[in-house]
N, C-alpha and C positions, 0 to 999 in steps of 0.2 A: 549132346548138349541141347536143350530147350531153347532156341531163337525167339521164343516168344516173352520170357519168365521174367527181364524186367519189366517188360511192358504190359502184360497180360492181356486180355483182348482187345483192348485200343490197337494192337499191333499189325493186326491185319489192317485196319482203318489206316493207318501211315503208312503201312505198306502200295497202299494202292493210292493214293496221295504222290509216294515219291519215289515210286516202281522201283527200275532196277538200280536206284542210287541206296535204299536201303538194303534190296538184296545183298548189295557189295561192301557196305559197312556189314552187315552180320556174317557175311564170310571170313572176312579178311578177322571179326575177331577170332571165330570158330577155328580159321587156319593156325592163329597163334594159339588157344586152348589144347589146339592137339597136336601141337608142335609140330606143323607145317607151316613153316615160312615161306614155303614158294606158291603154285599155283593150286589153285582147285582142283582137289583128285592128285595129288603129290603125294608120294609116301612119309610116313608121318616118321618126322626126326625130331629127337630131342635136343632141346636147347641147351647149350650150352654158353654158363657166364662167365663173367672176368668176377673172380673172389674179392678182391681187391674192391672192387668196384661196390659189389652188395656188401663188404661189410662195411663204406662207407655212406651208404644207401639206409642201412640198416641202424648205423649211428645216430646220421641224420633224421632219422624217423623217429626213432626212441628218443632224443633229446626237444624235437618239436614237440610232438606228441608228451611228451612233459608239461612244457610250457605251455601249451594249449589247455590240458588236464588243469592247472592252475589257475589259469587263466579264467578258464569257466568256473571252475569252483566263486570265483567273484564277478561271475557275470560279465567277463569282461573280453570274451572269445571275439580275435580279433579277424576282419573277415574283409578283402580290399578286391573285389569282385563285383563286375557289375550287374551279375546276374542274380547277388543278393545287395545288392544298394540300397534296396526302401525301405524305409523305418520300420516297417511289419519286422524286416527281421534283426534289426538292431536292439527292437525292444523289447522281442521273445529269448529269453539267456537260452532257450533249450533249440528253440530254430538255430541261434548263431551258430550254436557251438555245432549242430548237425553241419550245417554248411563249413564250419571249417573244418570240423573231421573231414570231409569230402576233398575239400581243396586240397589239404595233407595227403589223402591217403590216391589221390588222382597225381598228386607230385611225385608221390614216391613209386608209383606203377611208373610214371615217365620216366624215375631214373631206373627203375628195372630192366626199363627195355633198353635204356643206351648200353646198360653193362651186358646186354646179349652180345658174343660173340658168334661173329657173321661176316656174311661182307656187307656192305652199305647198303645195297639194294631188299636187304636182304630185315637186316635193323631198320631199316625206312620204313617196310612194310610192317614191320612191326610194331611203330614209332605210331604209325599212320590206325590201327587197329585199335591199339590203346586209345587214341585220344578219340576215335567213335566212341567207344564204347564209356569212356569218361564223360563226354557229354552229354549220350542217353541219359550215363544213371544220376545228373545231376539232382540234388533233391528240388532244386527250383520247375524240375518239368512235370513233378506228379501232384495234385490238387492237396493230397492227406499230409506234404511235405512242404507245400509254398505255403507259408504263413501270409506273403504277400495276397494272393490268390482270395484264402480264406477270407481274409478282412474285405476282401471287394464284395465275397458273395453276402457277407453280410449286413455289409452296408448296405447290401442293392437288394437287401431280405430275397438273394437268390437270383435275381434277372441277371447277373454277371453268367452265369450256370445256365440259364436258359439260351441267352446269348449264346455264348459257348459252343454248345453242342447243335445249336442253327450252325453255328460258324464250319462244324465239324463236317454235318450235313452238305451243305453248301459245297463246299471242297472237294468232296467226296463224289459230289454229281459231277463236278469241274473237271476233277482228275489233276489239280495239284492243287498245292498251300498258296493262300493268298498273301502277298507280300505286299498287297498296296489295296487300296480301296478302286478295284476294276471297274466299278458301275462310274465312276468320274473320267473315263479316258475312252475314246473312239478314234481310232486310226482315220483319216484325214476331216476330223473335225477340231480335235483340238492336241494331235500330236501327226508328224507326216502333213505339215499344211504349208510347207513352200510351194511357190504354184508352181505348176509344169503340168506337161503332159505326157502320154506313153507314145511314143513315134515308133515303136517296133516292137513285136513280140512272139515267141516263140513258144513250145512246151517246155523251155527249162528257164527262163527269164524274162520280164520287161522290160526296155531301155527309156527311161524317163528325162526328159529333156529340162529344163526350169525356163523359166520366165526371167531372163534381164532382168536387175536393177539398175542399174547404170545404162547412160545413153551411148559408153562404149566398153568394148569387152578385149580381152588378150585375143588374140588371133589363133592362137594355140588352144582350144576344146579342151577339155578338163572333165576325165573320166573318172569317178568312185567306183570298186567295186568293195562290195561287203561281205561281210562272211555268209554263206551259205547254211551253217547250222543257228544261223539269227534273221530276222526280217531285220532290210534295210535303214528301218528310221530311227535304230540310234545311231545313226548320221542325221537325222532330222528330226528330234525330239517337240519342239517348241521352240519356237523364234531365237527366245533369246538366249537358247544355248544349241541351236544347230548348224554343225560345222557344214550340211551343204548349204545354206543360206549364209552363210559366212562367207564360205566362196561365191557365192553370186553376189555380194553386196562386197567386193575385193575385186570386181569387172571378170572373173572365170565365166566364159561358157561352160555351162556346166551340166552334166548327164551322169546318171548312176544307173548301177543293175540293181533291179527288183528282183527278190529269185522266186520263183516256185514252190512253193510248199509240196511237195513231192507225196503223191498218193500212188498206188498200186498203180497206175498208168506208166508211172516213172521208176519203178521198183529196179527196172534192168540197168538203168543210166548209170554209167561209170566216170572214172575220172577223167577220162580222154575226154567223152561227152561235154564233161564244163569247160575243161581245156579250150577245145576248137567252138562249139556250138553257141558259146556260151562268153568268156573272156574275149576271144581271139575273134570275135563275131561282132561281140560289143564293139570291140576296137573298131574295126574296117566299118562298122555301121557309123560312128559317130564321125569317123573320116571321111566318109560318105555324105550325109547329112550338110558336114562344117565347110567339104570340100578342102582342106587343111592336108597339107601333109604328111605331117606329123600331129600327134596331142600327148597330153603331159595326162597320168594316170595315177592313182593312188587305191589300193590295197591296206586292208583292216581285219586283222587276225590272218582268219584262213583266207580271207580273200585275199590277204596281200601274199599267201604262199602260192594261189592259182595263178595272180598276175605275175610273180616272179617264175612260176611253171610258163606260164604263156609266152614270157616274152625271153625264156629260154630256147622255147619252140620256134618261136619266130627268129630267132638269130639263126639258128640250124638252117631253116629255111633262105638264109641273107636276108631277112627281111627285116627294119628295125622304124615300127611306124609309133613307137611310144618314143618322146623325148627325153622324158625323164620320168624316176617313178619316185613315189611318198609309200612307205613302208611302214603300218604304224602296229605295233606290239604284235610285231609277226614271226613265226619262223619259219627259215627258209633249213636253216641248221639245226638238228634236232638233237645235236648230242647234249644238250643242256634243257631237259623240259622240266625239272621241278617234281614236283606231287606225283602229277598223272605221269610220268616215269613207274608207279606203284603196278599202274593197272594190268602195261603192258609186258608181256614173255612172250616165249615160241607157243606155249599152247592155249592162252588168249588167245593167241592171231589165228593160230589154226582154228579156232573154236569159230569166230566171227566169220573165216573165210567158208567153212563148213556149213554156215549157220545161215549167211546171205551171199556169198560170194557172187555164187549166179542170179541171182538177183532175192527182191525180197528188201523191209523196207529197216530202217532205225527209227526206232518211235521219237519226236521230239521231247517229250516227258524222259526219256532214261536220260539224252544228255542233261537234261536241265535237272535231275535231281543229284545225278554224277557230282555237277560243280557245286550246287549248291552245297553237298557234305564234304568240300574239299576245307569249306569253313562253315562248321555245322552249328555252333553257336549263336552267330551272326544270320547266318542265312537259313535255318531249319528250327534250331528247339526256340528262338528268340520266338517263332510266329506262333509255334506250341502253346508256348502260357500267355504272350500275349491274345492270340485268338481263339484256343480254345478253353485254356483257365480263367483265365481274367473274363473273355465275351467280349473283347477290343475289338474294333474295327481298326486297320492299321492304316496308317497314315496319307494323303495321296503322293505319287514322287513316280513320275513320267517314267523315269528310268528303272525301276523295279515293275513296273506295267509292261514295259518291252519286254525284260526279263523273263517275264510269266508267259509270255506270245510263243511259243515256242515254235521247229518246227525241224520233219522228217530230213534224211537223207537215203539217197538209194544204195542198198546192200553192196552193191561190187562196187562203189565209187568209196564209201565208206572202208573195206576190204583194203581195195589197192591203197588208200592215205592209212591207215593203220601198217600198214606192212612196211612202205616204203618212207614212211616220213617217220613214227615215231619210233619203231623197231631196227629196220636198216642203215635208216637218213640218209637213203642214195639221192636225194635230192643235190646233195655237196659231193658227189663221185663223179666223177664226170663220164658223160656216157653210160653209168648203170642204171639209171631208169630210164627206160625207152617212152614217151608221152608221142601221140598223134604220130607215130611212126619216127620219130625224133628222136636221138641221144639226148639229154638233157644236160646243158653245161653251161653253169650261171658264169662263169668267166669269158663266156661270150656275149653276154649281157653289161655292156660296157658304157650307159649313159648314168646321168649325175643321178646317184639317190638320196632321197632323205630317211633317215634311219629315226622313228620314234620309239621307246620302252620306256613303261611305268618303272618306276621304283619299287612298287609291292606287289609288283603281278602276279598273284600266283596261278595263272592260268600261259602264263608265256614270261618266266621269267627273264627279270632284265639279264643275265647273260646270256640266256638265249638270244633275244630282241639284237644284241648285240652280237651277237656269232656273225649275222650277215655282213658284218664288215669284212670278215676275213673270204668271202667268196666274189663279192661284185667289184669289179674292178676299175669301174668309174672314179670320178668324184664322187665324194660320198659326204654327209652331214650328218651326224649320230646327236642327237638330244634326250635326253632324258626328263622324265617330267613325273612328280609327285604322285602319290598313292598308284589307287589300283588297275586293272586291266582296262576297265572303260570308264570310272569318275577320272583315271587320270588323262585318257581323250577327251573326254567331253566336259571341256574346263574353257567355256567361254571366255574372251577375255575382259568383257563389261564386269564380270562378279571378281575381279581380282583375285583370284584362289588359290590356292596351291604356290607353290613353283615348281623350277626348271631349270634344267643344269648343262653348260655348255663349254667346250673348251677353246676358249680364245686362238688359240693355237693351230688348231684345227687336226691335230694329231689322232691317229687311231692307231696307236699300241694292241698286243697282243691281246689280254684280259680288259673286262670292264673297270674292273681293280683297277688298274692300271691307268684307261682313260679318267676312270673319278678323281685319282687325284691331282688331275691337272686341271679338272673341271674348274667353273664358277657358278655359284648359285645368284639366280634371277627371280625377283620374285617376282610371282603372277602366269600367265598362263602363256604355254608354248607355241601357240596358234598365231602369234605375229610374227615368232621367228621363220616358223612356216612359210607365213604370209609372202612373209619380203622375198624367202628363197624361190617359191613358187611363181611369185609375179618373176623374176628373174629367169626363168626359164620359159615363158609364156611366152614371149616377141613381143610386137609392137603393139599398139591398142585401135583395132577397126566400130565400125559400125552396130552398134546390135543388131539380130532381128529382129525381125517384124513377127514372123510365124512360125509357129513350130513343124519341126521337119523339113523334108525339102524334096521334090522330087517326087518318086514312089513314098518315101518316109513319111505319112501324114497323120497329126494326132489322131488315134486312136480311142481314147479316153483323158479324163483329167488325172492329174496326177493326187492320187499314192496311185493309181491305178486299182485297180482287182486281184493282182496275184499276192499283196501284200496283205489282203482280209481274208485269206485262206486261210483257215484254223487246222492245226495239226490233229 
């Protein structure tokens, strides 16, 4: 099979655009054309369907497929898709009707693939293959098929077309799709500009300290850490939607880890590394600094899996110098991931351990075009026609600018979280992952948590997000809060947005199922209820200070600091 032959030459050009996230869409469909539903290099099995199923499939198609046919016959092909919405193609009867044949016959592949008989994992993958390969061949992504498209070049007698292929170029030097207008946004000039400064730093992290707002603060330090496969400042986007500027204007002391954009220096660092060097450092550093003896910490995605690694280590140890932790759309329980469930088997894992184990690097570009095609629509062929059919410049929005920031992880740290979190999940075994010389056993991690997960995550779904109730054994606060993985964090509560869903009760039942329906919806944004639980674990309210650092700890640099301008 041709990997190239919808797309035709342009294909290598997206190829090096969205590296190995399209490599993995044109396998996964290759594996279903040749009837291998399991891993790459599996012996190829044929599929088999539920009859039943295809000849209702087959019903189904033939009677649409009717009324469609009729339908066009009077120009009337009906098409409720936003990726044909503009009049261009409302008012062409032979565009329409092209896009709703598509739609129809992209429906009836989806029901093909449910009536595959398999196991789940198995039809997922297959689920998952189709619907790439339905949104390559949509006719809105090629110039001779977007009617839309065409009417621009013509209006623009062509500059849409010259645009374009600048836009193409452009990208292409970049090494990925541009999903926001880049030349508008500089990391701490007008996104990462809460003040602080760097009071400590190492090769795997900086510990950035902030600047008071308030002339008094909780007595308890207030530690962020962030995910390591993202730079820190979508926790500090711009003012008036950054949750660390939130907390400092709520009286937190407050410090976050900046991480390292990890180059061939850092290739060998594994997970114990961030574990101790890193989490477990940040910790004793900011206790150090506050002089506190305890602080209250929060964790975001993967970073909230390290601090729940960390502060598993540290109970092993007797040691319990976090107060309390904030959890926000993390997993600590892996038996519920969703999508990326797809990617992973035994020889994936062997393949990556083989590939970097002992060291050796993850490019930032593969994870970033990974997730992007998890919703290829939205987040891949959308930039297609708009930026290179149309010759768009696409819109500014702080948060698709981070997005695009991407950055490395080191091979064996990489290795051991592929193995043990999404394949094994001995993270919830108690005792089978050994961290920093340590059993690891989150039922010794016994202070109050707060539990956040989006609603549409599909990068940590809300039952996942919610599995860590069943392992920490604190108090615990489960919240849920609207849309997706980080519009649903970063939901200010000046813009009123979204809602949030809470149960009066305070019960944490088995399933999520189960907590929702005792929930209540709130609307507007989750970060008060935060607010109030975090100041409730904080103490009393002392002094600001005056200066940053203390002691040996002395600013360093201003805050974003330098490891956050490292480009991958």
């Amino acid at each position: 099979m041709n990997s190239e032959a919808p797309w035709g030459p342009a294909s290598q050009a997206f190829q090096q655009i969205f590296g190995e996230g399209w490599t993995k869409a044109l396998q996964s469909f290759q594996q279903l054309d040749l009837g291998q539903a399991g891993s790459v290099g599996a012996s190829p099995q044929p599929l088999a369907f539920d009859q039943d199923r295809i000849k209702e499939v087959q019903q189904r198609y033939l009677q649409e497929a009717s009324e469609l046919w009729n339908a066009g016959l009077q120009g009337q092909a009906p098409v409720r898709d936003k990726r044909f919405a503009a009049e261009a193609w409302n008012h062409n009867p032979l565009a329409s009707f092209t896009a709703a044949i598509y739609l129809l016959n992209s429906k009836t592949l989806m029901g093909l693939a449910e009536a595959v008989q398999a196991d789940d994992k198995t039809r997922a993958r297959i689920r998952f293959a189709v619907e790439q390969w339905a949104a390559a061949a949509s006719p809105s992504n090629y110039m001779a098929l977007n009617v839309d498209a065409q009417k621009k070049a013509i209006d623009s007698k062509g500059e849409s077309i010259a645009k374009g292929l600048q836009n193409l170029l452009g990208d292409l030097r970049q090494g990925h799709m541009s999903q926001t207008d880049e030349s508008l946004f500089e990391v701490g000039r007008n996104v990462a500009t809460t003040e602080g400064a760097v009071v400590f730093e190492n090769e795997l992290f900086q510990l950035i300290e902030y600047k008071p707002l308030t002339a008094k603060v909780y007595e308890r330090p207030f530690l962020l850490i962030p995910p390591c496969i993202n730079k820190y400042y979508i926790l500090d986007l711009q003012p008036d939607n950054s949750l660390i500027r939130y907390a400092v204007e709520q009286g937190h002391h407050t410090f976050v880890v900046s991480w390292r954009n990890p180059d061939e220096s850092l290739s060998h660092k594994t997970w114990d590394d961030y574990i101790e060097d890193a989490a477990i450092l940040a910790i004793h550093t900011v206790q150090a600094i506050t002089g506190a003896e305890t602080i209250n910490a929060l964790g975001f995605c993967v970073g909230g899996t390290i601090l729940g690694t960390a502060l598993a280590v540290l109970a092993a140890r007797g040691e319990e110098p976090v107060a309390s932790a904030t959890f926000l759309t993390t997993f600590l329980d892996f038996s519920d991931t969703g999508v990326l469930d797809l990617f992973i088997d035994d020889a994936f894992v062997r393949f990556r351990e083989m590939q970097m184990g002992q060291g050796g690097l993850l490019k930032g570009q593969e994870l970033a075009s990974t997730f992007s095609f998890l919703r290829p629509n939205d987040l891949v062929w959308n930039y297609v026609v708009g930026n290179y059919l149309k010759g768009e410049t696409p819109p500014a929005f702080d948060l698709l600018y981070w997005n695009s920031d991407s950055t490395n992880l080191p091979g064996p740290f990489y290795a051991w979280y592929l193995r043990n979190t999404y394949f094994e999940n001995n993270l919830v075994k108690p005792g089978k992952a050994i961290v920093c010389g340590q059993p690891v056993d989150l039922g010794k991690v016994k202070i109050p948590v707060y539990l956040y997960g989006s609603r549409e995550d599909h990068i940590v779904p809300i039952g996942g997000a919610y599995a860590s109730t069943r392992h920490l054994p604190g108090k615990k606060r489960f919240v849920m809060g609207a849309s997706g993985h980080i519009a649903g964090v970063i939901n200010a509560p000046a813009k009123n947005k979204r809602s949030h869903w809470i149960r009066s009760d305070g019960k944490l039942p088995a399933t999520h199922a189960e907590w929702l329906s005792g929930a209540q919806e709130h609307p507007g944004s989750w970060w008060t209820d935060w607010s109030n639980w975090l100041a409730s674990q904080a103490g009393k309210l002392v002094a600001a200070p005056k200066t940053y650092g203390k002691g040996r700890y002395k600013a360093i640099e201003p805050a974003p600091g330098r490891y956050v301008k490292q480009k991958a």
